[in-house]
C-alpha positions in Angstrom: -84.9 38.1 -19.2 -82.8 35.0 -20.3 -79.6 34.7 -18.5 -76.9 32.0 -18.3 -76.9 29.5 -15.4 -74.1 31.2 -13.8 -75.4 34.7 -14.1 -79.1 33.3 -12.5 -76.9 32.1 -9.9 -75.2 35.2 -8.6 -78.4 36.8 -9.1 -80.5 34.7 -6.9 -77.5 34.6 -4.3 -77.9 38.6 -3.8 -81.6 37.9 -3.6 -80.9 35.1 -0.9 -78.1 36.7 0.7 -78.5 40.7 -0.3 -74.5 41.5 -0.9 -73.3 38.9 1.8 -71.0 36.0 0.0 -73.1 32.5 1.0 -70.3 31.0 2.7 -69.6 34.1 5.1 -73.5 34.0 5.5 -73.0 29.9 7.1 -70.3 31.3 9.2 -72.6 34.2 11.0 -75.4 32.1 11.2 -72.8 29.5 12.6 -71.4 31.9 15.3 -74.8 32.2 16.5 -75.7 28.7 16.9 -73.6 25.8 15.6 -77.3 23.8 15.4 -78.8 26.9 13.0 -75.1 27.0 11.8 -75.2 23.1 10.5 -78.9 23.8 8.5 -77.4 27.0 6.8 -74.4 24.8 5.6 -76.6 22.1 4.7 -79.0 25.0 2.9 -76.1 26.3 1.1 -74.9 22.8 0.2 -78.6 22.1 -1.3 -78.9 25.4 -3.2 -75.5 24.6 -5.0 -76.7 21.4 -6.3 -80.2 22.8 -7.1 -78.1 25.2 -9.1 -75.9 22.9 -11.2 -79.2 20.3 -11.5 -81.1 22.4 -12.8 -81.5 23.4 -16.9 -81.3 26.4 -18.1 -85.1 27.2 -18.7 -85.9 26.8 -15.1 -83.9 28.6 -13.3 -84.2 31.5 -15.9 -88.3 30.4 -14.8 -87.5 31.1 -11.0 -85.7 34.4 -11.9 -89.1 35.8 -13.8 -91.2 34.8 -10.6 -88.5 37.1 -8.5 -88.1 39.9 -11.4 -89.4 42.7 -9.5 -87.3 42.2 -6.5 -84.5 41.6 -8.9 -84.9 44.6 -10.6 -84.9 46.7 -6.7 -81.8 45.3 -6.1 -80.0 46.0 -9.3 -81.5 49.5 -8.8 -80.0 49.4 -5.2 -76.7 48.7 -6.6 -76.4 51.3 -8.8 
């Protein structure tokens, strides 16, 4: 499975954050505790540059080590 950066993005947010957008996902976390709530922001802030430093190769890499979950929530999906 070779997919574009984009594509391995939104697929490994769903696997992070199920079918919750990331930014709403900081703001529960946040209403719980703004301490937790800071971490998940700076989590969120780290995973986004992860994202846009990384090539190609390696995140399509990441994605085979996750495939079967992948694969469970696609099937969820449907």
């Amino acid at each position: 499975m070779s997919v574009s950066k984009e594509e391995a993005k939104q697929l490994l947010e769903r696997l992070i954050f199920d079918k919750e957008l990331p930014q709403d996902w900081v703001q529960d976390v946040w209403g719980m505790s703004p301490t937790l709530g800071e971490t998940a922001a700076k989590l969120l802030d780290v995973f986004d540059v992860l994202i846009t430093s990384c090539p190609e190769a390696e995140l399509n890499d990441v994605l085979q080590t996750f495939e079967a979950e992948l694969l469970e929530e696609e099937k969820d999906i449907d």
